[in-house]
C-alpha positions in Angstrom: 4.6 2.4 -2.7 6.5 5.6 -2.7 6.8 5.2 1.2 8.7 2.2 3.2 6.2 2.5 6.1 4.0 -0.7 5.3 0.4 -0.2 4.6 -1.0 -1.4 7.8 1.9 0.2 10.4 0.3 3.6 8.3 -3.4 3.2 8.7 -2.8 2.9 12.2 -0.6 5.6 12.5 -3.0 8.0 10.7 -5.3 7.0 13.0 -3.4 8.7 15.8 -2.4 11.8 13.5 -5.9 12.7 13.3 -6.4 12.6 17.2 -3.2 14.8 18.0 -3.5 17.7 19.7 -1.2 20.1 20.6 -1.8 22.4 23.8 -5.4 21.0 23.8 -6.2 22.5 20.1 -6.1 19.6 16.9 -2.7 19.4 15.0 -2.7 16.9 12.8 1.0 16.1 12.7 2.3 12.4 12.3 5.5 11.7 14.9 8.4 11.8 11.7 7.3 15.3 10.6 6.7 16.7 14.1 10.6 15.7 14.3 11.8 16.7 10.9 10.3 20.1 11.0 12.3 21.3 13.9 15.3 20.2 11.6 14.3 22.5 8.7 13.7 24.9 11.3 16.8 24.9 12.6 18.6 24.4 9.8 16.7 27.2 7.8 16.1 29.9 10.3 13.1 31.2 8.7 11.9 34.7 9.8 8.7 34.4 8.0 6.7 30.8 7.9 3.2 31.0 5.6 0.8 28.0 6.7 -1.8 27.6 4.1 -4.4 25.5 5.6 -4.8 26.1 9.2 -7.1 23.8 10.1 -7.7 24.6 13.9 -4.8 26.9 14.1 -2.6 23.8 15.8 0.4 23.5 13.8 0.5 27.4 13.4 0.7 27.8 17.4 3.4 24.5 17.5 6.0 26.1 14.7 5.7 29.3 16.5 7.1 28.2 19.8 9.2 25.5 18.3 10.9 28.5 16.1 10.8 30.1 20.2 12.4 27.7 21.6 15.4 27.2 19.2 15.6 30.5 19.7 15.2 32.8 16.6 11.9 34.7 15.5 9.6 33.8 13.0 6.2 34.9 12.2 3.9 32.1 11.2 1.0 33.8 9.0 -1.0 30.9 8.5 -4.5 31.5 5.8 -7.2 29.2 5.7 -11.3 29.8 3.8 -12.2 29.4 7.3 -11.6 31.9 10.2 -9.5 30.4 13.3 -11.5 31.0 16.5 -9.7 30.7 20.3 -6.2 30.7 19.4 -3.7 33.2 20.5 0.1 33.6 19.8 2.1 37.1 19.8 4.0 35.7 16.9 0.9 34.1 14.8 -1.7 36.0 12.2 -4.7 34.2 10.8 -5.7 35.3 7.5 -8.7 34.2 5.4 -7.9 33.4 1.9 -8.5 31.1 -1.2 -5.3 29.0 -1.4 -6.7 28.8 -4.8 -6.0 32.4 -5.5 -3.8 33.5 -2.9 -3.2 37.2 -4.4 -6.1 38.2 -3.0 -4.5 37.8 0.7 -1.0 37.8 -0.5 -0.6 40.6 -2.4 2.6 42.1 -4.2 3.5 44.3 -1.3 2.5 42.3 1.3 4.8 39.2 0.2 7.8 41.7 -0.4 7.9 43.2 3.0 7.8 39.7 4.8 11.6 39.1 6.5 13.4 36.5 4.7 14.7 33.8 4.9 10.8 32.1 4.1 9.2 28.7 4.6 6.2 27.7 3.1 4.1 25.1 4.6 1.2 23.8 2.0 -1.3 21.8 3.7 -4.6 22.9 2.5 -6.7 20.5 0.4 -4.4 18.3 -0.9 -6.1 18.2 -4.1 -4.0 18.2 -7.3 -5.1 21.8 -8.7 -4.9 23.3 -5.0 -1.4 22.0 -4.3 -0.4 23.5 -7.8 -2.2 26.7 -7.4 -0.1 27.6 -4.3 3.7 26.2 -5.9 2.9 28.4 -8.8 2.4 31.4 -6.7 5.4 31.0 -4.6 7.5 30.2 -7.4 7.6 33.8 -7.9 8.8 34.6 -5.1 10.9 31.7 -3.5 14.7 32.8 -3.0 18.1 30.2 -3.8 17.9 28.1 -0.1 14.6 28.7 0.9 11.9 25.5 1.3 8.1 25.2 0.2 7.4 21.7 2.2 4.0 20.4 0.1 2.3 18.5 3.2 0.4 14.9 2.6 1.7 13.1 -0.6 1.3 10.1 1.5 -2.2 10.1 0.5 -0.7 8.0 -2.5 0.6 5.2 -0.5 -2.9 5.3 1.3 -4.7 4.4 -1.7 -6.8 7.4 -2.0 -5.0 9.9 -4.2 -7.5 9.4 -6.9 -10.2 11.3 -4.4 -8.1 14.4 -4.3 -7.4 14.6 -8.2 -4.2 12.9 -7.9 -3.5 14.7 -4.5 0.0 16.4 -3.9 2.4 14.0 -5.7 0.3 14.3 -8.7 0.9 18.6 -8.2 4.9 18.2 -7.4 5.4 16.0 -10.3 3.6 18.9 -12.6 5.8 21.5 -10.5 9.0 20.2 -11.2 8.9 19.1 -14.6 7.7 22.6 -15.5 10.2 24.6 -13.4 13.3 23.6 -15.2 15.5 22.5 -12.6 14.6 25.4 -10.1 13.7 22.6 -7.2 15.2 19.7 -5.4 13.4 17.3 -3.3 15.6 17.6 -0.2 16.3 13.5 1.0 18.0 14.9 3.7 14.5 15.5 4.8 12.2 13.0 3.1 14.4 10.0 3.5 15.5 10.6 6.9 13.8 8.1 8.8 13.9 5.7 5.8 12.7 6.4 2.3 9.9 8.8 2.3 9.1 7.8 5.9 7.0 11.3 6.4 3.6 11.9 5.8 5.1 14.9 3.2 6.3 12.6 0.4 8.9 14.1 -2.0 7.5 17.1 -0.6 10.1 18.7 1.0 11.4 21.1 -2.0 13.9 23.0 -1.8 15.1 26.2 -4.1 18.1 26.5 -5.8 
């Protein structure tokens, strides 16, 4: 177990995660990350937040008015394969996009233009080549403070990382051994609660 939140405590959590909702559209956010994010929020400041995975659009519309009401702007561009129908924020874009081969939404000018400081929220797939795909393209463009948070490496400690390749511990492991010291798992984040007690798993990365 990579997690201290015992097996059965997280089934049954999990179970609520999935029915969350969050001004009557799905968010699948578990109660330690819907409180750790406005941390790294405020702690952060991002101007610029890019989702990839936006599910029903959720978790886009909550950072946006959680970056609102600590009171700084940020633009949450969040991409998904499919497009986001019924949801509505001034500060929010949906784009379609492979997470797979983000350059094709993300492009060089695009990304460079974005205001900085920039949080990257990966919660697409989960699966092991997925969750790699999208490090690898951020790498390039990630500045000294700024956080990628790689979302559901407690699919390990639910005993079903082997569907998703390995899943997003599998990717991180890959990501830092190959990137030379570029990345620290923030514990201020993972271990706030307790060890690992998030559903994002040593996935709170930090650049520096």
């Amino acid at each position: 177990m990579t997690s201290d939140i015992p097996y059965p405590l997280l089934m049954s959590i999990q179970k609520a995660t999935m029915a969350h909702r969050y001004r009557g559209v799905a968010m699948l956010k578990n109660p330690f990350d819907l409180a750790l994010y406005p941390l790294l929020l405020a702690q952060a400041r991002p101007r610029t937040l890019i989702e990839i995975g936006s599910h029903q659009g959720g978790s886009a519309l909550w950072f946006a008015d959680t970056a609102a009401a600590l009171g700084f702007p940020m633009h949450v561009h969040s991409i998904d394969l499919a497009e986001v129908d019924g949801v509505h924020h001034p500060e929010v874009t949906f784009l379609r996009g492979d997470a797979r081969d983000l350059r094709t939404v993300l492009g060089d000018d695009r990304v460079a233009a974005l205001p900085r400081p920039l949080l990257v929220v990966e919660d697409s797939d989960h699966r092991f080549g997925t969750c790699l795909a999208v490090l690898a393209f951020f790498d390039r463009w990630l500045r000294p403070g700024e956080y990628i948070v790689v979302e559901d490496g407690i699919l390990s400690d639910m005993q079903v990382a082997e569907l998703y390749d390995g899943g997003p511990l599998r990717a991180i492991e890959q990501f830092l051994a190959a990137t030379g010291g570029r990345y620290v798992v923030d514990r201020e984040f993972c271990d706030y609660f307790g060890r690992n007690v998030t559903w994002n798993v040593d996935g709170y990365l930090r650049r520096v």
